[in-house]
C-alpha positions in Angstrom: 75.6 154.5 46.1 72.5 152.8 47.6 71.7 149.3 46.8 68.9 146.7 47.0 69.4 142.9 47.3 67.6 140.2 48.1 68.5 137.1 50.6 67.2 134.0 51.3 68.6 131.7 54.2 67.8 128.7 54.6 68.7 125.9 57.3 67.4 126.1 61.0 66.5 129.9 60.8 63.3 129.4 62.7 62.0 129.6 66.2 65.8 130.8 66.7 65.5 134.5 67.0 66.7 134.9 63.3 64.5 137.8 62.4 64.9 139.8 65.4 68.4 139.2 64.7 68.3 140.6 61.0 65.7 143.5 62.5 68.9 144.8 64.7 71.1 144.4 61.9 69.1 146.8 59.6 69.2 149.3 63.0 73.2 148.9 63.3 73.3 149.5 59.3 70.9 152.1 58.7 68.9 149.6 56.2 65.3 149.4 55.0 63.6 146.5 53.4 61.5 143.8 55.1 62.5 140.3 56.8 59.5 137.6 55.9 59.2 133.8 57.2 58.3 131.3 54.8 58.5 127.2 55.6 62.0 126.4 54.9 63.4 129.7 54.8 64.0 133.6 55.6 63.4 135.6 52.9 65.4 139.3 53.3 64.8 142.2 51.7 67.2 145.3 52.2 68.2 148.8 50.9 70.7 151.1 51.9 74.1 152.8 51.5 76.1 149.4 49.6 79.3 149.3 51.7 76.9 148.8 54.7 74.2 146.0 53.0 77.7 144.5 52.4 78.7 144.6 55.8 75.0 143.5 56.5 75.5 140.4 54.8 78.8 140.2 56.0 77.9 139.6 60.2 74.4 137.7 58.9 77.1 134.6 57.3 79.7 135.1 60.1 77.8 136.0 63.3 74.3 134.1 63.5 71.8 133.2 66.4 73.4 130.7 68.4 70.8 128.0 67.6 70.8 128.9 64.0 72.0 126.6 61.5 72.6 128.4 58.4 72.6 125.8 55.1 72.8 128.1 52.4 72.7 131.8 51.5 71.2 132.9 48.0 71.7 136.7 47.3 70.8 138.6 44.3 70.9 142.3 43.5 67.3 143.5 42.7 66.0 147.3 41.8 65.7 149.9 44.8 61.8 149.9 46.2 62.1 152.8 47.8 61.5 151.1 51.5 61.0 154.0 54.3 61.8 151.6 57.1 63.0 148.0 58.1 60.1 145.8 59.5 59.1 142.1 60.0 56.3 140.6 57.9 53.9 138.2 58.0 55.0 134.4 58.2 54.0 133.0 54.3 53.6 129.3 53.5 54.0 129.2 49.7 57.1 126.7 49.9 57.5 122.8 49.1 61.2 123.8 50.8 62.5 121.4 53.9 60.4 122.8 56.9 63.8 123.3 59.2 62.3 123.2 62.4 64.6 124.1 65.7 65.4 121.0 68.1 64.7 121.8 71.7 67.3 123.7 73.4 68.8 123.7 77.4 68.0 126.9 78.9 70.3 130.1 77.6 72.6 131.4 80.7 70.2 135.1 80.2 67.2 133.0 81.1 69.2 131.1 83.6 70.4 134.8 85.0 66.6 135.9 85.2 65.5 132.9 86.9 67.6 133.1 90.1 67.0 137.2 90.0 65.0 138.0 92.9 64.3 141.3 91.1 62.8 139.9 87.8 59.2 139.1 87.5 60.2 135.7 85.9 62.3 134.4 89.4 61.6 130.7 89.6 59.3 130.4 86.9 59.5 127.2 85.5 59.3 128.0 82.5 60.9 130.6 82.1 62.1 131.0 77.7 63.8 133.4 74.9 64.4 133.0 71.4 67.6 130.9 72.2 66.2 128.5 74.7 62.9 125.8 75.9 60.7 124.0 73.8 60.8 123.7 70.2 60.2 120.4 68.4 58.0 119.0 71.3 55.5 121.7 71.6 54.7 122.0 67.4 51.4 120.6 66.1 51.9 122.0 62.5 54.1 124.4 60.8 55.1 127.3 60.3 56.5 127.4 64.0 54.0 130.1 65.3 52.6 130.4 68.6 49.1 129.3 67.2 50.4 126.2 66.2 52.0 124.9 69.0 50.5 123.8 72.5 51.2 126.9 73.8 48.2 128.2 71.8 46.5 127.5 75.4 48.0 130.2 77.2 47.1 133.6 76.0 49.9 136.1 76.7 49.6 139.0 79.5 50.5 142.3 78.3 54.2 142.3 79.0 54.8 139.2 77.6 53.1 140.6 74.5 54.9 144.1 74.7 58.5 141.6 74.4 57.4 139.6 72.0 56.6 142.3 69.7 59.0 144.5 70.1 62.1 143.3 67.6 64.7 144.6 70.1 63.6 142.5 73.1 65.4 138.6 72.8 62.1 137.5 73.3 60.7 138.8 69.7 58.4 135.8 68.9 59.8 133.8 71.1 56.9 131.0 70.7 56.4 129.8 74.0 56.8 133.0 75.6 55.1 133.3 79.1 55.2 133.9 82.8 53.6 133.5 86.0 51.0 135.6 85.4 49.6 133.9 82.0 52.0 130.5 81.5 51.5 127.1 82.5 51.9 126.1 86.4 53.9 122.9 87.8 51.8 121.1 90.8 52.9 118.3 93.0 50.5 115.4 93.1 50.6 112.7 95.9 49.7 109.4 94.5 46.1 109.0 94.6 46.7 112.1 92.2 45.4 114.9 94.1 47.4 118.1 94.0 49.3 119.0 97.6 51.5 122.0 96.4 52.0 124.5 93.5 55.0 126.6 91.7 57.9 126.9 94.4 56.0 125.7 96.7 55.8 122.3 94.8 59.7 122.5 94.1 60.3 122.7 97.6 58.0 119.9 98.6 60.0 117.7 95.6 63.0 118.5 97.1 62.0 117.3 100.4 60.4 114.3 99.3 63.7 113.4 97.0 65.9 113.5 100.1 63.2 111.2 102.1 63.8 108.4 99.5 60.9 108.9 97.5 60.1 108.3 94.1 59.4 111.3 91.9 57.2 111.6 88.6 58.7 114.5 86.9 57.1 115.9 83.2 59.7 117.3 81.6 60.1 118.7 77.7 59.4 115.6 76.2 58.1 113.2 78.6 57.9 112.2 81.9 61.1 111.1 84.2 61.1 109.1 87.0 64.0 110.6 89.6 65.4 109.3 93.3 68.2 110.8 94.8 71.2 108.9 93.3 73.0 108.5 96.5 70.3 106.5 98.3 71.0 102.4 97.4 67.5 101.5 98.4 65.6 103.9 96.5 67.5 102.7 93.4 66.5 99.4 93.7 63.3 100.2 94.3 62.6 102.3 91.0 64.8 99.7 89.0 61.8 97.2 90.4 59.0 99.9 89.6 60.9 100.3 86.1 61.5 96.6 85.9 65.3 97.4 84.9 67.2 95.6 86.5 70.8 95.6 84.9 70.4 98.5 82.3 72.5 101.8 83.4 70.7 104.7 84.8 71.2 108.2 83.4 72.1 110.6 86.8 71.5 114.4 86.4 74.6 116.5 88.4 74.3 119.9 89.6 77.5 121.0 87.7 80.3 119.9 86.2 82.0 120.2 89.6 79.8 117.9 91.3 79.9 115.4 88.1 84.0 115.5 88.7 83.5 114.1 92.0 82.7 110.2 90.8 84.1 110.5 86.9 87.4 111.4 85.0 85.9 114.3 82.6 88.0 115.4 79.9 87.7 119.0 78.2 86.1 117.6 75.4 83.6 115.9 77.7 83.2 119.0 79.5 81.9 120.7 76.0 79.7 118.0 75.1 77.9 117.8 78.7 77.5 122.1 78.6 76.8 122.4 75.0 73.3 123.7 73.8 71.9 120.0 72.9 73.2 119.0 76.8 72.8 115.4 76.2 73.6 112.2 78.6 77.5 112.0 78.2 78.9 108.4 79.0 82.2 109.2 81.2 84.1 106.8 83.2 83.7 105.8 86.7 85.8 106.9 89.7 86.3 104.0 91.9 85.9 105.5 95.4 82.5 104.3 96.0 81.0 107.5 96.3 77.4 106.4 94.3 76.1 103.1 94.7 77.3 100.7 92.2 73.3 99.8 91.5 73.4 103.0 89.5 74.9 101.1 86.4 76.1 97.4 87.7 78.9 95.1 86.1 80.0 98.5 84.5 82.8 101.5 84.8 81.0 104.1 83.2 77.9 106.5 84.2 75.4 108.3 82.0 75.6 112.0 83.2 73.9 115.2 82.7 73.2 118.4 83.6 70.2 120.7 84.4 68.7 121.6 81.1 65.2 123.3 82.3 64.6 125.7 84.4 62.5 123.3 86.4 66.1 120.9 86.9 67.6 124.1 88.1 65.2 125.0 90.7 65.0 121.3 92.0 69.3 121.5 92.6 69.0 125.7 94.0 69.9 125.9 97.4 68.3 122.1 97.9 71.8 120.6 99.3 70.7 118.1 96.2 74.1 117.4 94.2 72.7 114.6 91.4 69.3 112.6 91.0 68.8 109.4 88.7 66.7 111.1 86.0 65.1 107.9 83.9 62.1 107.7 81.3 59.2 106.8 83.1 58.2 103.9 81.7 58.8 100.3 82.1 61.4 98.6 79.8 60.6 98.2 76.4 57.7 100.3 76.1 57.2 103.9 75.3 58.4 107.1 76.6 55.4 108.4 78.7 54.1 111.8 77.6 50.4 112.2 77.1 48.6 113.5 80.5 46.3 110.3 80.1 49.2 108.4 81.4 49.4 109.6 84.3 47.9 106.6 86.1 50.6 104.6 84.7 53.0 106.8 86.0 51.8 107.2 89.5 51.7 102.7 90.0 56.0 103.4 89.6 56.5 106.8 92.1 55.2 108.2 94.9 54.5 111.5 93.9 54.3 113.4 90.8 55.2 117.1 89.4 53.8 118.0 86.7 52.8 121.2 84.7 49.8 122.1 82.3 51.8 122.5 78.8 51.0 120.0 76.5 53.8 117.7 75.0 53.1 117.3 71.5 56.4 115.2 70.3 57.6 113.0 72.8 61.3 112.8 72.6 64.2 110.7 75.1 66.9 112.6 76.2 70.0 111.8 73.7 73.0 109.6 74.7 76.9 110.3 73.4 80.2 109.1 74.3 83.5 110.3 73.5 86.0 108.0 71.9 89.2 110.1 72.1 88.8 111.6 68.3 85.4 112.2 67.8 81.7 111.7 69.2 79.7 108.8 69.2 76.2 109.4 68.9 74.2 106.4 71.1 71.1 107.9 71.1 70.1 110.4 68.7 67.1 112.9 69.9 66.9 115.8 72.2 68.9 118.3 71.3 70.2 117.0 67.7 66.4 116.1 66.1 65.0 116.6 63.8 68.2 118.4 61.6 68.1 117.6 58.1 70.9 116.0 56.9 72.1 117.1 53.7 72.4 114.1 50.7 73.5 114.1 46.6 70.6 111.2 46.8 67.2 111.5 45.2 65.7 110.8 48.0 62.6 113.1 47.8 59.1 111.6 49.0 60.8 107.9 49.7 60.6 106.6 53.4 63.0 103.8 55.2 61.4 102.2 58.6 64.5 101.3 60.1 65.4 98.1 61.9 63.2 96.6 64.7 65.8 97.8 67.8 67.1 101.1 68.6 64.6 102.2 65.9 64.3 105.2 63.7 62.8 106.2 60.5 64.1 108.6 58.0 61.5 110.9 55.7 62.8 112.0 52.4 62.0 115.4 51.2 64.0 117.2 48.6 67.5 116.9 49.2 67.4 116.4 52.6 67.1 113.5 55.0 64.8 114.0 58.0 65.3 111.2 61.0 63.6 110.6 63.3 63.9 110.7 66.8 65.6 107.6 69.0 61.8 105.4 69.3 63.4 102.2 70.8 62.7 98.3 70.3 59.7 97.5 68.1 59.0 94.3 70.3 55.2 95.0 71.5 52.2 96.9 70.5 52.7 100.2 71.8 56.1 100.6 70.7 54.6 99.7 67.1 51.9 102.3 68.2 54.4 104.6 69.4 56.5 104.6 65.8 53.0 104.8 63.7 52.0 107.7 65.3 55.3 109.8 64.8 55.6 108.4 61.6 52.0 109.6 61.0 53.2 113.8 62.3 56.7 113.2 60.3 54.6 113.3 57.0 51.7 115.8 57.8 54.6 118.0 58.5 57.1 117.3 55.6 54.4 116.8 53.0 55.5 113.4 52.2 53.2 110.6 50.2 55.4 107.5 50.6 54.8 106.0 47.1 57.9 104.3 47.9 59.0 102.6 51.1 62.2 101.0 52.6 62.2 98.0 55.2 64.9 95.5 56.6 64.9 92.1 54.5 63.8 90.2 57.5 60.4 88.5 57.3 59.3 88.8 60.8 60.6 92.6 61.9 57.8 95.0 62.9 58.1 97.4 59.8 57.2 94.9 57.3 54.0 94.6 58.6 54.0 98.6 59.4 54.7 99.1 55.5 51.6 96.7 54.6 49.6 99.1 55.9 50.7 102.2 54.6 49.9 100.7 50.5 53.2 101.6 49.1 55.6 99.8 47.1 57.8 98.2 49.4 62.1 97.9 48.7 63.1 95.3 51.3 67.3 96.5 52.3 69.5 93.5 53.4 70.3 94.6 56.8 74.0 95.2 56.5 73.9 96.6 53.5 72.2 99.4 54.9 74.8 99.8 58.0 77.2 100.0 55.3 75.7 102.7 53.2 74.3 104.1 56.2 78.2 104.9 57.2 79.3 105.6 53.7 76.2 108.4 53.2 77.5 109.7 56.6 81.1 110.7 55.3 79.7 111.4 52.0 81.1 108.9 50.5 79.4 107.2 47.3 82.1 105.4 45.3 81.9 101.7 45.7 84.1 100.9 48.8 84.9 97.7 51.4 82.2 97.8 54.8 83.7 96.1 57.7 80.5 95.5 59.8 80.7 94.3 62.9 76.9 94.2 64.4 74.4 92.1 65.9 71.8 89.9 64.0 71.2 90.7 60.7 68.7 88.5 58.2 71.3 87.6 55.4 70.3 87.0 51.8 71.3 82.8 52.7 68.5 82.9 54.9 71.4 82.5 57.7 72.0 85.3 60.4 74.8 87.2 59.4 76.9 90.0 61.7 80.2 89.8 60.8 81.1 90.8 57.3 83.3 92.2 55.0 81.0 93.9 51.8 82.1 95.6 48.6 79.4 98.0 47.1 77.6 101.4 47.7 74.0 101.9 47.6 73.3 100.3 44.3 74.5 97.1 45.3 76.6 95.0 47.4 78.9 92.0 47.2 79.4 89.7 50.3 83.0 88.9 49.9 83.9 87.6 53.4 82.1 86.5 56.5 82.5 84.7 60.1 82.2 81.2 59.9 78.0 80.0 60.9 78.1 78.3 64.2 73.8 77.0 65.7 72.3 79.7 67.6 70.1 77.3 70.0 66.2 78.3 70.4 67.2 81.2 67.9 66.1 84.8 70.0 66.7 82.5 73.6 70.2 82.3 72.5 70.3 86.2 72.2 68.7 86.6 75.5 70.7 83.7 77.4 74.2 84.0 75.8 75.6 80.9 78.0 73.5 79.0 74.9 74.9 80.8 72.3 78.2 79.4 73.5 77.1 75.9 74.0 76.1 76.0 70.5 79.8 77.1 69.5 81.5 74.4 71.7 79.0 71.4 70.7 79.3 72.2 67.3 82.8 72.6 66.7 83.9 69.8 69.1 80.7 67.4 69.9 82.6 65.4 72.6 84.9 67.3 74.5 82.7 70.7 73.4 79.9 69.0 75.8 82.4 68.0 78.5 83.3 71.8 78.0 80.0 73.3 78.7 79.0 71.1 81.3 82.3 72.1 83.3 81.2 75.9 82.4 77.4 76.1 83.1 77.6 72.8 85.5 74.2 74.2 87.1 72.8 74.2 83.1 73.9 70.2 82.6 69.7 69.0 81.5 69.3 72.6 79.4 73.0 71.5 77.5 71.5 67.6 76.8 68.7 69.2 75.5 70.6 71.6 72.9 73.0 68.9 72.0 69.4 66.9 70.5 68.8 70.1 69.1 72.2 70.6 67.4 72.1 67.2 66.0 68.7 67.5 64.7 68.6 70.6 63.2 65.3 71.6 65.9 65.3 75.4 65.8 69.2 75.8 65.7 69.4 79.1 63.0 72.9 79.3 61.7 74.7 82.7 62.8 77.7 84.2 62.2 78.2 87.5 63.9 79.9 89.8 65.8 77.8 90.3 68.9 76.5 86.8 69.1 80.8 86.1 69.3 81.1 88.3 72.0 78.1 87.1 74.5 79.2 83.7 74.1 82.9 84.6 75.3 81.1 86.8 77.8 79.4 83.6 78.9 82.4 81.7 79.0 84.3 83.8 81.1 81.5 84.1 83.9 80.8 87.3 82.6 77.2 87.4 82.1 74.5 84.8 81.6 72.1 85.8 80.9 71.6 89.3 79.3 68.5 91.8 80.6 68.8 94.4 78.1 69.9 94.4 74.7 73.9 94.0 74.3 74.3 93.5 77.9 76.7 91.1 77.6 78.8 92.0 75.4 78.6 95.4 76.7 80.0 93.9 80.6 82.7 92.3 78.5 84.3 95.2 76.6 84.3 96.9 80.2 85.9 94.3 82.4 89.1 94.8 80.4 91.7 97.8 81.5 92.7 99.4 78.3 94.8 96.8 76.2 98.4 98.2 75.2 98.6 99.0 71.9 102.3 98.1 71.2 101.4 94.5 72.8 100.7 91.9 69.7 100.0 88.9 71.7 96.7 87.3 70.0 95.0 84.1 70.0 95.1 82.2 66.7 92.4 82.1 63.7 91.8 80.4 59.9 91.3 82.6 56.8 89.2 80.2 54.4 87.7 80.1 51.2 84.6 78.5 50.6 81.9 77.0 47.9 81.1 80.5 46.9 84.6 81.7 46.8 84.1 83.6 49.5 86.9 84.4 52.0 85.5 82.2 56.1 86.6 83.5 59.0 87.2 80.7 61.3 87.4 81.7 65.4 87.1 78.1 66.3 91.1 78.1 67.1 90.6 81.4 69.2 87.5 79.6 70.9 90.0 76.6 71.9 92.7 79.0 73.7 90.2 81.4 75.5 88.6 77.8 77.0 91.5 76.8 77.9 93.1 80.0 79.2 89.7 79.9 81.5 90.2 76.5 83.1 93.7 77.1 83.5 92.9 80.4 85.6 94.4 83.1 83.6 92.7 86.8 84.8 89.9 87.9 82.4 91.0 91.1 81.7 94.1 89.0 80.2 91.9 87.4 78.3 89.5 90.2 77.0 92.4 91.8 76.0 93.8 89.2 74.1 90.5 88.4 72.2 90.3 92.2 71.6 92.9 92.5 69.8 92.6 88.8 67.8 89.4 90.7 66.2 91.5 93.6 65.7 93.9 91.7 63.7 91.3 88.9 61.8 89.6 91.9 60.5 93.2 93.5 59.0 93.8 90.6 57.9 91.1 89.7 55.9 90.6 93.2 54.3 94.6 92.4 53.4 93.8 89.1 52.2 90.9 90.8 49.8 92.7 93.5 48.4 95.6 91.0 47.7 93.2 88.7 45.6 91.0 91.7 44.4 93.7 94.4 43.6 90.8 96.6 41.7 89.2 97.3 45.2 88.7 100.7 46.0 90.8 100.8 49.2 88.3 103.2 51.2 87.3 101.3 54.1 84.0 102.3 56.1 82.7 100.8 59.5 79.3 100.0 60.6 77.6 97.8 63.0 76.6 97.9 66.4 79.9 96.3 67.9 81.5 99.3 66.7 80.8 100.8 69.5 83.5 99.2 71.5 85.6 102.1 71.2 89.2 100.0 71.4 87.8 98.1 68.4 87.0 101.1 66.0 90.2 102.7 66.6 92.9 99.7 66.6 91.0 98.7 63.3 91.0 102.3 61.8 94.9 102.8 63.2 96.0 99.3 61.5 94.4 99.5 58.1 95.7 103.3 58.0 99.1 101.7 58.8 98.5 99.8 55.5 97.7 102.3 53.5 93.6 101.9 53.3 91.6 105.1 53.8 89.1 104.7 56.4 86.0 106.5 57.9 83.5 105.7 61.0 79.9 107.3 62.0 80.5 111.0 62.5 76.5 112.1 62.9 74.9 109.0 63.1 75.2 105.9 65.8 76.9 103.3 64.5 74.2 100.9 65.3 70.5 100.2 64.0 70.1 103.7 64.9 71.7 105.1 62.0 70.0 102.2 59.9 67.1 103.7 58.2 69.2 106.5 56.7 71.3 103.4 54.8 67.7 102.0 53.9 66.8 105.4 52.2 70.1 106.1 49.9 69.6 102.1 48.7 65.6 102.5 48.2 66.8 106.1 46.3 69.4 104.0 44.2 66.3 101.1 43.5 64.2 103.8 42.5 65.9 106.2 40.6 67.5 103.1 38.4 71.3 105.2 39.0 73.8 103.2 36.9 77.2 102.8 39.3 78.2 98.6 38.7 80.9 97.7 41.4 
């Protein structure tokens, strides 16, 4: 019996291969019918004999394209057309469907065959691409995702790159930035006055040369430029971190292999799968300590950043060059923009010595992304190459509504449908071009999703970049208290959307008080929150100076909870700071730009300062960051823990009061106890405040759902997030952490847009 259905796919079934793929299905099965792109989806037509449509549909649900990402299958049974053969139509856009649109992908181990095959016309091309690998998000202007709509529009293909992308057995059928060396884009080397000196292999030769001379490199890669040394050279390090003006923040390295990356960190087999997977990303792994790579590469710290070659450019650089691993960093100075536009160039050239770069266009500029592995499950620390832009699925209405995200580690997160679309990592919104930066890809996010913002979510806090963003756009604006979004933000992550308790640890967070909050215990979902516990407020002197200069922070802590032996205390501390401390005790007393602040990170850079730690911080979380590391792992069945007050206060709210823990860890440090000792024993005096507490609320509240979620940029102190998760489990609470998003003000804007959803669509859920 012949049969007739029709399928449509949908999910990332684009740019992918997918209808060559269903092309050689119809061969293997003897089948008819037609295979037709539209925005959004595949549409499938076939006919044939019905055991093998069956098995058809069959290997389509089981065995897809590697960078597929099938998110539904629709099938229905329609009357035979009487198809003669099976062929691939005409892309359609007649869809308000989400626009799934492949993330860029590391080159495919075919491609990676051809390119060291002295025998294939494509040997050392640079460029070198099939349907499973290159260039995806960063090369499309519009959609659909056809070669006329993306940068490689430029370069008009010879006849045998034509000949395999036509023909629907090749692996290279519409393969969208198809190309070669006789009609694709060229890589030259330029010296820095910006004339060119070498081309092709030539110019990967020269690189190579000028890498192992200590030189400074300029490299354009998929989605921006990088600035790489040769990581085993001190002095060259120091020099780009000047040229970069970095000079604490860890440097990403790029190894040869896994092998080479074995040689100065411990890499698990999890870690191995992460660092070879398709997305490749920056895998933070921890240091061996033999010495073997300066310690400039990431200073006060155990771990490195490391990745592998993911072009076919990083390939050639490593072939045969005796090269085993390069610092491969952004090129651009701290806190501004990833560069990307050929226009920058000059910019580029004042921070390297030379510069290789190609003639493809970058469209989307996009960072490499950062993850980590916590023993159970990934941490995502920078979400972008490789993972954006995925949709992520939602039960929200959050279709046409737009959340701006927080003003560091920023991202924004488009509504369309039932679908979330987030941004790329953009960074801190602390200057003009970052703001310019964010507009600009907020501007291309909507063009391509179709997306009117009538709507628009922003952090609650008066002076953050995206309030006066969303002034200009005209919309109605729905301001989201800033930890009320990390909550929902880890609650829409698990799927969760019952009312629940958020432990969030973070940063700085505007709180409805006017005070700083960062270290609470909530009760809500995304309808609304209840505060119903909180760190005790301590002065935060000179308000963002304290943030940068964390010794203040802790001067604030000790004058404030003990004004006379607190300043004896600080001045025995910081004795070089003794003018700066007479200065913030007239502060204190006077209430003179003292903001009151009770948080997690602002906790952890003043014991940071306390123990010698650090300072003064020169990148965001720096200090806390070189505190969680200077500890060997604590031991789990140790209990030992400094003491703490559970309070109530005016508002019947439960105070967490650290000011005894404050006491002990002061005097622990004058009576010369070893850090580590001490980190450890703070650690785990969080660790058990936090159990507490939720204990202490559930106790008093025994109608609290006892799910548990946690959020907040501290949360990525990996001791932290698993001793809480194994404790409360212990007690019976059911408790979930980030799975796709970071835990930070990363995964923000995606809280933002399931509260703005709940604001708008008026959904009646009272906690």
């Amino acid at each position: 019996m012949r049969k007739a259905l029709k399928i449509i796919v949908t999910g990332r079934i684009q740019g992918v291969g997918f209808r060559p793929f269903v092309y050689s299905l119809s061969i293997k099965y003897d089948l008819t019918g037609t295979v037709q792109n539209n925005i959004g989806c595949v549409i499938i037509i076939v006919e044939g004999n019905g055991k093998k449509v069956s098995d058809m549909v069959n290997e389509l649900e089981i065995s897809p394209p590697p960078l597929s990402k099938i998110n539904e299958i629709r099938i229905n049974q329609i009357p035979l057309n009487g198809y003669q053969e099976f062929s691939i139509i005409s892309s359609e856009i007649s869809s308000d469907a989400v626009p799934w649109m492949s993330p860029d992908a590391a080159i495919c181990k075919h491609c990676l065959e051809e390119l060291m095959d002295p025998h294939n016309r494509r040997f050392q091309y640079p460029f070198i691409n099939c349907t499973q690998c290159g260039p995806r998000y960063t090369i499309i202007e519009s959609l659909p995702y056809d070669r006329p709509n993306t940068t490689m529009k430029d370069f008009e293909m010879c006849h045998l790159c034509r000949e395999e992308y036509e023909n629907p057995l090749n692996r290279r059928h519409h393969a969208q930035p198809i190309c070669c060396p006789v009609c694709g884009p060229t890589v030259t080397l330029h010296n820095q006055r910006g004339e060119s000196i070498a081309e092709q292999q030539r110019a990967v030769n020269q690189t190579v040369d000028l890498l192992k001379q200590g030189k400074i490199i300029g490299i354009k890669g998929i989605g921006g430029y990088h600035l790489a040394c040769d990581a085993y050279q001190e002095r060259v390090i120091d020099q780009l971190r000047l040229s970069k003006k970095r000079p604490q923040r860890p440097l990403a390295i790029m190894a040869k292999s896994v092998d080479v990356a074995r040689k100065f960190c411990y890499i698990s087999s999890k870690e191995v799968e992460m660092l070879t997977s398709l997305e490749m990303p920056i895998v933070v792994l921890k240091r061996k300590r033999d010495g073997l790579l300066p310690e400039n590469l990431s200073p006060g710290l155990s771990t490195l950043g490391i990745m592998l070659p993911y072009t076919p450019l990083h390939h050639l650089l490593f072939e045969n060059s005796g090269l085993e691993c390069m610092v491969m960093t952004s090129a651009n100075s701290s806190g501004f923009p990833i560069q990307y536009k050929d226009e920058s160039l000059p910019n580029i050239q004042e921070m390297c010595d030379y510069l290789l770069t190609h003639n493809r266009n970058i469209h989307f500029p996009i960072d490499d992304s950062v993850v980590q592995y916590n023993g159970e499950n990934t941490l995502y620390l920078r979400r972008a190459r490789g993972f954006v832009p995925d949709p992520l699925e939602t039960n929200a209405k959050v279709d046409q509504l737009i959340a701006l995200g927080g003003n560091q580690k920023n991202t924004f997160a488009v509504g369309k449908r039932n679908y979330i679309v987030m941004s790329p990592h953009i960074g801190d919104l602390e200057n003009e071009e970052m703001i310019h930066s964010f507009e600009e890809q907020l501007h291309h996010f909507k063009e391509w999703l179709g997306v009117e913002e009538p709507y628009i979510a922003v952090d609650k806090h008066p002076f953050y970049a995206s309030n006066s963003i969303a002034e200009k756009l005209k919309s109605k604006v729905i301001p989201i208290q800033h930890h009320h979004a990390h909550h929902v933000s880890c609650m829409e992550d698990n799927r969760l959307e019952e009312p629940c308790i958020g432990i969030i640890l973070d940063g700085t967070g505007y709180g409805d008080d006017g005070h700083i909050w960062g270290f609470e215990f909530l009760y809500g979902n995304g309808h609304s929150f209840e505060r119903l516990a909180h760190l005790q407020y301590t002065p935060l002197p000179g308000g963002e100076k304290a943030v940068k200069e964390p010794w203040r922070n802790a001067v604030g802590m000790l004058l404030y909870f003990w004004p006379i032996e607190g300043k004896e205390w600080s001045t025995k501390l910081f004795p070089e700071k003794s003018k700066e401390i007479n200065i913030i005790e007239s502060m204190i007393n006077n209430h003179i730009n003292t903001p009151m602040a009770g948080t997690c990170g602002r906790l952890f850079d003043a014991i940071s300062a306390i123990l010698g730690i650090c300072l003064t911080s020169t990148y965001e979380g720096e200090a806390a960051i070189k505190l969680s590391d200077a500890m060997d792992e604590p031991q789990i069945e140790s209990d030992e823990s400094y003491s703490f007050h559970l309070e109530t206060n005016r508002k019947n709210q439960t105070q967490l009061d650290l000011s005894p823990m404050i006491y002990q860890i002061i005097q622990d440090k004058f009576n010369k106890h070893p850090n580590t000792k001490i980190i450890q024993t703070f650690l785990r005096t969080i660790v058990s405040c936090c159990v507490q507490t939720v204990q202490r609320l559930v106790e008093n509240r025994p109608e609290l759902n006892r799910t548990v979620v946690l959020s907040g940029g501290s949360f990525q102190n990996i001791y932290l997030v698993r001793e809480i998760k194994r404790r409360l489990q212990i007690e019976g609470f059911n408790v979930h952490t980030h799975k796709n998003l970071p835990c930070h003000d990363g995964g923000l804007s995606v809280g933002q847009i399931i509260i703005a959803s709940h604001a708008v669509n008026k959904v009646p859920m009272d906690i």
